[in-house]
C-alpha positions as CSV (number, residue, x, y, z in Angstrom):
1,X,-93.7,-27.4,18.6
2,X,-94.4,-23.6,20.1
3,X,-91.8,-21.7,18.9
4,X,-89.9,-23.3,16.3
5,X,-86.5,-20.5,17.0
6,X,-86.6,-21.3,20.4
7,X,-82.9,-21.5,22.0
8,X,-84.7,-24.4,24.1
9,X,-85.3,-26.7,21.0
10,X,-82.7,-29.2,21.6
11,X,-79.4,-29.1,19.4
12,X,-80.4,-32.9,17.7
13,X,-84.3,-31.4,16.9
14,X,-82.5,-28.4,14.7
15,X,-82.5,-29.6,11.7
16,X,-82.6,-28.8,8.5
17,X,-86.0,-29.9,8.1
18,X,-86.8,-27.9,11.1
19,X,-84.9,-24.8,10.2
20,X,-86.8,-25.2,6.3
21,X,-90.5,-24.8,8.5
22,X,-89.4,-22.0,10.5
23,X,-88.0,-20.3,7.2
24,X,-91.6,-21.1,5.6
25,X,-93.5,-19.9,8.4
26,X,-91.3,-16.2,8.6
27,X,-92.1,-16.5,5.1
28,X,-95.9,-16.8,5.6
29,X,-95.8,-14.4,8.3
30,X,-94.0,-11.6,6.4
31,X,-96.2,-12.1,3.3
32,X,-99.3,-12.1,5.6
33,X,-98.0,-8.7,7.2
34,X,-97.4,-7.1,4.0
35,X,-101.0,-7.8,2.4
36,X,-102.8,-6.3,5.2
37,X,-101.1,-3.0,4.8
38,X,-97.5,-3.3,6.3
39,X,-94.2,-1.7,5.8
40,X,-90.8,-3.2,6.5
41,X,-88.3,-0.7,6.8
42,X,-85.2,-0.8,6.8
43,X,-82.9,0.5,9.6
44,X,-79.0,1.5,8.7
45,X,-76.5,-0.8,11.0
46,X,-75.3,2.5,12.3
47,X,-78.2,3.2,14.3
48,X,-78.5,2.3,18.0
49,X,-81.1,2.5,20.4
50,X,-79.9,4.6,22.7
51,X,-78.4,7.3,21.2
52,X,-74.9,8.8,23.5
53,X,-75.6,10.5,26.6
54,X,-73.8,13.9,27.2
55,X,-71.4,12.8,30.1
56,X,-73.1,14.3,33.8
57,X,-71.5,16.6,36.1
58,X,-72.3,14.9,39.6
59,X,-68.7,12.3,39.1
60,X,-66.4,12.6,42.2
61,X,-69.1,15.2,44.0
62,X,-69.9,12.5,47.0
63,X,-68.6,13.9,49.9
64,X,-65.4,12.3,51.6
C-alpha cells in the first residue's frame, strides 16, 4: 500500500488493523523527526493563513 491515509483506499480496506499501521507509522515518523533535531510547534486554532485583507477601493469604479 502507498499511502496508507489515502482517501482512495477503499471504505472495506479501512480497518482497524489498517488504521493501527498508519497510527504506528505517524508514530515512527514523528519520533524519527524529533531525534534528528525537530520541533513540533504548536499553532493556536485561531490562526489562519491568510490573515484579513483591508477591503479595496476599485468596487463599482467600472465604467457604465
Amino acid at each position: 500500500m502507498g499511502f496508507l491515509g489515502s482517501r482512495d483506499e477503499p471504505a472495506d480496506q479501512r480497518t482497524v488493523e489498517s488504521r493501527k499501521k498508519l497510527r504506528e507509522s505517524l508514530n515512527s515518523q514523528i519520533e524519527a523527526f524529533l531525534a534528528s533535531g525537530g520541533e513540533i510547534e504548536e499553532v493556536p486554532s485561531n490562526v489562519t493563513a491568510n490573515p484579513p485583507q483591508k477591503p479595496s477601493g476599485e468596487y463599482g469604479n467600472r465604467p457604465i
